[in-house]
KEKE-3310 file (N, C-alpha, C; in steps of 0.2 Angstrom, whole numbers, plus 5000, padded with zeros to 4 digits):
npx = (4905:4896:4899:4911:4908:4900:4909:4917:4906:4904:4913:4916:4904:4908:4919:4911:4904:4917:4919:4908:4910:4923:4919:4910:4919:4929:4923:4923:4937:4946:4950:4939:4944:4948:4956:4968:4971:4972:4979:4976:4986:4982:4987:4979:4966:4964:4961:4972:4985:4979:4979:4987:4990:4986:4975:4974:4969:4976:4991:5002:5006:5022:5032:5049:5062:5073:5081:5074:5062:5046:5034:5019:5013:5009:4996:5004:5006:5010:5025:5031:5022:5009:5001:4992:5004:5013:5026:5044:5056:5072:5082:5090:5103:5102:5109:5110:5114:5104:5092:5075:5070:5081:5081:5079:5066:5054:5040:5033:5021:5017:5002:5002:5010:5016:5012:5020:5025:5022:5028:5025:5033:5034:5049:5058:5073:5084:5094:5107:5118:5127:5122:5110:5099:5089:5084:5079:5073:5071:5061:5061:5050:5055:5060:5073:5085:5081:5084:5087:5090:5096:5095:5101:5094:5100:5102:5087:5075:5066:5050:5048:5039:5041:5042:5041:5043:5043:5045:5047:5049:5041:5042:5039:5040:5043:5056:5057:5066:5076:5095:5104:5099:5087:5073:5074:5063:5045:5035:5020:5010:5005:5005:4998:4999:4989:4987:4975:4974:4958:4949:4942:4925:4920:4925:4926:4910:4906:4914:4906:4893:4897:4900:4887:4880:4887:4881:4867:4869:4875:4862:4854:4862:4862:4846:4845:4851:4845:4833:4837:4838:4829)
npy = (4963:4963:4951:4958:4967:4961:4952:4963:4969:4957:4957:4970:4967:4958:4966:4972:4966:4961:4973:4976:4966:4970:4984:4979:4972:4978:4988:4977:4972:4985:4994:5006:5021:5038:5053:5058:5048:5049:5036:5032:5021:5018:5012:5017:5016:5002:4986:4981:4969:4969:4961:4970:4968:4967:4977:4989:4988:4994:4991:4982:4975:4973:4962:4962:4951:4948:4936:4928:4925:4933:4943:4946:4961:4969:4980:4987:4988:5004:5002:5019:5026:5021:5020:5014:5005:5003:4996:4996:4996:4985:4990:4982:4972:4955:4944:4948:4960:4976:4971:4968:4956:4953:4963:4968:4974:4986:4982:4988:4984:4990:4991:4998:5011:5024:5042:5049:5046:5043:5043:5043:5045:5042:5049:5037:5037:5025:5022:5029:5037:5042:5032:5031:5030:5034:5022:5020:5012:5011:5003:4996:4988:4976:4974:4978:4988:5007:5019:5025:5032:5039:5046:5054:5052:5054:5066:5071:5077:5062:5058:5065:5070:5062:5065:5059:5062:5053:5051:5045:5042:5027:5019:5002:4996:4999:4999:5004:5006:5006:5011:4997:4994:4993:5004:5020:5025:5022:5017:5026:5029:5027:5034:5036:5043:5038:5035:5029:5025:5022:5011:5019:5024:5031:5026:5014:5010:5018:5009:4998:5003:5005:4993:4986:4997:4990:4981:4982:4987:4977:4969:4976:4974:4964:4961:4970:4963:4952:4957:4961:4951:4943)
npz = (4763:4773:4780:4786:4791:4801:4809:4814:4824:4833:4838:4845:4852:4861:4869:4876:4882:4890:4895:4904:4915:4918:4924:4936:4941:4947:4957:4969:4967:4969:4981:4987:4986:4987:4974:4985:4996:5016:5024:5042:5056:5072:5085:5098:5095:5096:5103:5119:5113:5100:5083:5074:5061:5048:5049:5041:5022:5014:5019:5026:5041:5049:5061:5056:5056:5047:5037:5047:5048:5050:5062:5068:5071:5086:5098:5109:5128:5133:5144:5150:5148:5147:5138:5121:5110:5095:5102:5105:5092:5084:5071:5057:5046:5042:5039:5025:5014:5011:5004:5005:5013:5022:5030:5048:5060:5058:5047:5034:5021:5006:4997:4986:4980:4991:4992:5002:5020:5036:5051:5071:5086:5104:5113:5123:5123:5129:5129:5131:5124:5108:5101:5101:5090:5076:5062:5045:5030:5014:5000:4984:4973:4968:4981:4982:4992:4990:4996:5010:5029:5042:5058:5074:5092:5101:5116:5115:5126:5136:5133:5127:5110:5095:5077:5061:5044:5025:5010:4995:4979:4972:4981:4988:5000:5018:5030:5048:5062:5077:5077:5073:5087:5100:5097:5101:5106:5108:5094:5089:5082:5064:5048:5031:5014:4999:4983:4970:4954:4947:4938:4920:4921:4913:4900:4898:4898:4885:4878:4878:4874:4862:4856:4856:4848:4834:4833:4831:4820:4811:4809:4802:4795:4789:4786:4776:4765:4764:4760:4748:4742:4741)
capx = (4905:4891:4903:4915:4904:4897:4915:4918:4902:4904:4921:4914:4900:4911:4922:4906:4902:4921:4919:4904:4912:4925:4916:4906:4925:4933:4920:4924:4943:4948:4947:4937:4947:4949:4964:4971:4969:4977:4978:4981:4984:4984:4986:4975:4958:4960:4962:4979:4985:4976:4984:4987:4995:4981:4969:4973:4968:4984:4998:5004:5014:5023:5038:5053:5069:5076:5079:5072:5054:5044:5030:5014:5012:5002:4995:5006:5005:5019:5026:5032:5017:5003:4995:4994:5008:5016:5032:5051:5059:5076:5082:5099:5104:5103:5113:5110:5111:5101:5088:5070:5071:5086:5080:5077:5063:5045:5041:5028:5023:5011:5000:5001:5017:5011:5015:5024:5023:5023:5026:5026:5035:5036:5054:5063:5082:5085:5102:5108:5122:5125:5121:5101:5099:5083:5084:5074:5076:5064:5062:5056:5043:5058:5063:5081:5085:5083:5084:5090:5093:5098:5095:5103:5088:5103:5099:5082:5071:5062:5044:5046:5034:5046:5038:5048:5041:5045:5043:5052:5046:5042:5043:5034:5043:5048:5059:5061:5067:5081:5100:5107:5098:5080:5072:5076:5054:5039:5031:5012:5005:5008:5000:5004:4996:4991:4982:4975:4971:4955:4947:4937:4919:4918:4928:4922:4902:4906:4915:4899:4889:4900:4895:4879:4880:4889:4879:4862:4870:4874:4858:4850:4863:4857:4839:4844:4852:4839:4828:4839:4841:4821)
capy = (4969:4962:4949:4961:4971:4953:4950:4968:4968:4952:4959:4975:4967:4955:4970:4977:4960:4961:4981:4978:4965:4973:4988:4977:4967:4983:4989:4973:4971:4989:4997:5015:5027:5045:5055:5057:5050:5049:5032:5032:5017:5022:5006:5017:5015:4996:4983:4979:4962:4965:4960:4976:4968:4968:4984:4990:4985:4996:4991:4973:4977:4964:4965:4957:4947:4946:4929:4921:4927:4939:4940:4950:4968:4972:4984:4985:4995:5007:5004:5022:5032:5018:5020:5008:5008:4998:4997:4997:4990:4987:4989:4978:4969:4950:4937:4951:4968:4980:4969:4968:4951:4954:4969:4967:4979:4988:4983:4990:4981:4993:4989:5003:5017:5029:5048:5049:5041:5049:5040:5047:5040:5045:5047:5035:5035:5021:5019:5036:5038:5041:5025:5032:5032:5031:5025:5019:5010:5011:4996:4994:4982:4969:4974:4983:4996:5013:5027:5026:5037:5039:5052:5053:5057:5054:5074:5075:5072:5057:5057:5071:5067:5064:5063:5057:5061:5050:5052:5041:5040:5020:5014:4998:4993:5003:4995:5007:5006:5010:5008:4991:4995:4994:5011:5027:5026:5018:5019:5024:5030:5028:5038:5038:5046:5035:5038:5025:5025:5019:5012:5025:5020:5032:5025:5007:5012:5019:5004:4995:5005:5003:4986:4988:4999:4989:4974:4983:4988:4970:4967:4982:4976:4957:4963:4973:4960:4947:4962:4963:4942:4942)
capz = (4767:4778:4784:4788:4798:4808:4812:4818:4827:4836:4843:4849:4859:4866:4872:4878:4888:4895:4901:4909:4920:4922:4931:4940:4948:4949:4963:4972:4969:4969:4985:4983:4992:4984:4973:4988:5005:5021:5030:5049:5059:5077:5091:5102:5093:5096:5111:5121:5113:5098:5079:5071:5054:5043:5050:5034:5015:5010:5020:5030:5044:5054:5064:5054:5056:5041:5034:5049:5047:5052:5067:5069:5073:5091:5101:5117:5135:5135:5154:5147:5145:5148:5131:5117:5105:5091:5104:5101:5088:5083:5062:5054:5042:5044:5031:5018:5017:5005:5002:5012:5014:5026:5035:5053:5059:5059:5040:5030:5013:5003:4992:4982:4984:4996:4991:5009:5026:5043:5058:5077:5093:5110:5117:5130:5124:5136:5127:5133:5121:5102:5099:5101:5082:5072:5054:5040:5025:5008:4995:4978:4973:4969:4985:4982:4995:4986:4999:5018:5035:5049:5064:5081:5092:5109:5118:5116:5132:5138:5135:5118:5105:5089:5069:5056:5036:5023:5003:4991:4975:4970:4986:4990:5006:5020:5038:5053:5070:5080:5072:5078:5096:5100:5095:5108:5109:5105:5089:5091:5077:5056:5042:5026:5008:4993:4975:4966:4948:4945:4929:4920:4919:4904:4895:4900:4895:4880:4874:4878:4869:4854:4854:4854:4840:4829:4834:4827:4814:4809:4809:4800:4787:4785:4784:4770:4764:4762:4754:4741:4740:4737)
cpx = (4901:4896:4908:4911:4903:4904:4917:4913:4902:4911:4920:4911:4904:4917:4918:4904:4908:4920:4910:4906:4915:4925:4913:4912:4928:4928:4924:4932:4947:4946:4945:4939:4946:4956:4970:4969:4975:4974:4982:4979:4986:4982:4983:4968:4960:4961:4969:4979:4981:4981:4982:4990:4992:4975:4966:4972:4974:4988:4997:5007:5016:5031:5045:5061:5073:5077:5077:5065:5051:5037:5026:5014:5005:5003:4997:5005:5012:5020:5027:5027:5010:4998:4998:5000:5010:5023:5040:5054:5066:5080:5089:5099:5105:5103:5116:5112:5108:5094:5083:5070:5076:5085:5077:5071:5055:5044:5034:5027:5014:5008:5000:5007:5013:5016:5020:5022:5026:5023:5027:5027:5035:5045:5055:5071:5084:5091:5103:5116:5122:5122:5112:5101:5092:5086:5078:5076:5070:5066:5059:5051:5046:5061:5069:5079:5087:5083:5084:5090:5092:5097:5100:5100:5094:5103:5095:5080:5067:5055:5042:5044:5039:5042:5044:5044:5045:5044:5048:5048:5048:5043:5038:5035:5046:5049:5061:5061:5075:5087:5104:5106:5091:5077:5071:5068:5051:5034:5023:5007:5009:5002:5003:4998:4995:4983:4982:4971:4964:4950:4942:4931:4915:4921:4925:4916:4904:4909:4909:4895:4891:4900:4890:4877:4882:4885:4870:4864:4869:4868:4854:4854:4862:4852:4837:4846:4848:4832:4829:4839:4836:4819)
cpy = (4967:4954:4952:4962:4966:4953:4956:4972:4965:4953:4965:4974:4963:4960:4973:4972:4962:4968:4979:4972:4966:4979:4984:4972:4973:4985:4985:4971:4975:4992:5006:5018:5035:5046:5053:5057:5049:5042:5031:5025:5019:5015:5007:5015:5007:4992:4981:4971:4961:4966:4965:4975:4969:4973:4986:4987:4988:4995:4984:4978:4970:4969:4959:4957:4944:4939:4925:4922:4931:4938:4943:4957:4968:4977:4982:4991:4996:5005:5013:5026:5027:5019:5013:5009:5002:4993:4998:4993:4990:4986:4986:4976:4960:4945:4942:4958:4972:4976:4969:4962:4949:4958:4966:4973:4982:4987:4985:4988:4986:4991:4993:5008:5021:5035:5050:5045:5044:5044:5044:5041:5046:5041:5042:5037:5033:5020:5028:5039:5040:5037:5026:5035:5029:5028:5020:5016:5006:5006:4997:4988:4976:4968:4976:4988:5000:5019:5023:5031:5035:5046:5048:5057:5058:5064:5076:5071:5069:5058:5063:5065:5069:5060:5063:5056:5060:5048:5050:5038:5031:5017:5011:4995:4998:4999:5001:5006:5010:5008:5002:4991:4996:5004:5015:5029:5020:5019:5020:5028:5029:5032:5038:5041:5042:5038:5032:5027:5021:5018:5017:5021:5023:5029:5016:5006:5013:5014:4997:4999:5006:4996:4983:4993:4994:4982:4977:4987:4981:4970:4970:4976:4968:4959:4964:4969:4954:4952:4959:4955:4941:4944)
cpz = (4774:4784:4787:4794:4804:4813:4817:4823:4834:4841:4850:4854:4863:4871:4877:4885:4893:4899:4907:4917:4922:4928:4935:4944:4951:4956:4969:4973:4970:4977:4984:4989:4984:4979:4979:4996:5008:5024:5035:5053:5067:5084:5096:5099:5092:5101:5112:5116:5106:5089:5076:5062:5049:5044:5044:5026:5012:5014:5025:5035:5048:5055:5062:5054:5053:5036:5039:5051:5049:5057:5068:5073:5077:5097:5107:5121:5133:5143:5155:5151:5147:5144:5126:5111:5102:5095:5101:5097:5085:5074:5062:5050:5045:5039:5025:5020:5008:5000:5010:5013:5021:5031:5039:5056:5059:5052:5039:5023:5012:4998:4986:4983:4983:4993:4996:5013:5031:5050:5066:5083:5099:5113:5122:5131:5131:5135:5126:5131:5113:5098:5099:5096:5082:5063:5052:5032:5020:5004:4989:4978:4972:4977:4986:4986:4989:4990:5007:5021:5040:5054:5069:5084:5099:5109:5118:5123:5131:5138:5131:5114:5100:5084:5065:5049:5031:5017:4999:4984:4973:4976:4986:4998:5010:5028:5041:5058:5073:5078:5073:5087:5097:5099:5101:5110:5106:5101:5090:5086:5070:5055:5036:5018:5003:4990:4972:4960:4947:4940:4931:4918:4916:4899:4895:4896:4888:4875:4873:4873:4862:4851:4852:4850:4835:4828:4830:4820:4809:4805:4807:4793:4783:4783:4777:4764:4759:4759:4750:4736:4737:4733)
residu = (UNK:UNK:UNK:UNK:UNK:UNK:UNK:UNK:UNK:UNK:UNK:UNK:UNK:UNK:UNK:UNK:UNK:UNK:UNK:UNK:UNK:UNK:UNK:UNK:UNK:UNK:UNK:UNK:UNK:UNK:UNK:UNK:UNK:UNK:UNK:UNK:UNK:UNK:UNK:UNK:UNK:UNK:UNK:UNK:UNK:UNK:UNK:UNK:UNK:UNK:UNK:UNK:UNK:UNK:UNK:UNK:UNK:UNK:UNK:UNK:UNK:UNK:UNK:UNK:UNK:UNK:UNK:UNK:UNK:UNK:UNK:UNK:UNK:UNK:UNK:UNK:UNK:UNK:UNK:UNK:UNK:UNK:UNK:UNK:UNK:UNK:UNK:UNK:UNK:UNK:UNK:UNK:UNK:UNK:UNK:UNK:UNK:UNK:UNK:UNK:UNK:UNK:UNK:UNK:UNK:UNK:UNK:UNK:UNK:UNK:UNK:UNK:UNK:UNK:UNK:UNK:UNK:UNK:UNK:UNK:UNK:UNK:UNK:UNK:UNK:UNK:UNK:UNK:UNK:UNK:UNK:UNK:UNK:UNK:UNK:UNK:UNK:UNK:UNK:UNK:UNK:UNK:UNK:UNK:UNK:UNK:UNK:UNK:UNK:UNK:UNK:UNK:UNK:UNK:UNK:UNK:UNK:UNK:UNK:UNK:UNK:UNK:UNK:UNK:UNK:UNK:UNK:UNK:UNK:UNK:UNK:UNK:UNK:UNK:UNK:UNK:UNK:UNK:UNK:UNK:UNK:UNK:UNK:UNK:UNK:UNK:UNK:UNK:UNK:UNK:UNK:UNK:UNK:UNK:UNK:UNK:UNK:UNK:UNK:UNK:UNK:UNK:UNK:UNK:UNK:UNK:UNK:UNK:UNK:UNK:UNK:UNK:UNK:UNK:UNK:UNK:UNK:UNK:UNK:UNK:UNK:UNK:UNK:UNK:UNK:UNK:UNK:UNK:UNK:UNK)
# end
């Protein structure tokens, strides 16, 4: 019995040793956000020219050309407006279609699937035909398109502020721009919602403290042991 217990002792504290490092990685490789926040990347709060791809801890962005790579996300002058914006971009398919790998486009890889995502542009429709489309196109985490769209913003005026909300359960990937044609404005702000789960550090502690029970236990029950042996 008293070997039993050592055996189930010596596991419990070892579980005890693992939780405590794991709460002490998880600060460090967990970023501590809330249930639910909101992150917004907005290419005014930073300088002309400067690399907007990594601002975030939740989301990559880059501007991509499907299988022939992809190129950094930066704050440009509108000629437009004379504010800083993400600029125009134009969406397609290139070699592939329905995969993100192929998608040409404004990409976003999240680290986490975002409850929604919100983007806002200001109008040009420089291409002043129906052909002044938006769309969008969502990915899973292996990268499969699972959700698409399309608008036709041709009609509305030059220099309207237009938002486009964006809720796809499971997305890890989303590509927007304008639909085989640079997009009818220039993107200049994102937002998007996410929740992450993160470890419980009751349930963590108290697996430590079951270690350390079961470890004075042990040792209560040697004690008693070598009584009994004298």
């Amino acid at each position: 019995m008293g070997i039993a217990y050592k055996k189930l002792g010596a596991v419990f504290a070892r579980a005890g040793i693992l939780a405590s490092i794991l709460m002490a990685a998880s600060s460090f490789l967990i970023p501590s956000i809330t249930e639910a926040s909101i992150i917004t990347v907005d290419p005014g709060d930073y300088a002309e020219g400067a690399d907007l791809s990594n601002v975030s801890p939740f989301v990559t962005l880059q501007y991509l050309d499907g299988s022939y790579g992809s190129y950094p996300i930066k704050a440009k002058r509108s000629f437009f407006s004379g504010d800083l914006t993400f600029g125009t971009m134009q969406s397609q398919w290139v070699q592939c279609v329905g995969r993100y790998e192929c998608a040409q486009g404004f990409g976003m890889a999240f680290t986490h699937s975002p409850r929604w995502v919100s983007f806002s542009m200001t109008l040009t429709n420089i291409v002043l035909s129906e052909l002044s489309t938006l769309v969008w196109h969502a990915f899973d985490e292996v990268g499969d398109e699972i959700a698409w769209q399309r608008t036709i913003t041709y009609g509305l005026e030059p220099g309207q502020f237009y938002s486009w909300n964006i809720a796809v359960p499971n997305m890890k990937y989303l590509v927007v721009g304008g639909g085989g044609y640079p997009s009818p404005g220039e993107f200049n702000q994102l937002s998007f919602a996410v929740g992450v789960a993160e470890p419980s550090a009751l349930a963590l502690f108290s697996l430590g403290l079951m270690g350390l029970f079961f470890k004075r236990r042990v040792i209560h029950l040697e004690a008693g042991l070598r009584n009994r042996q004298t």
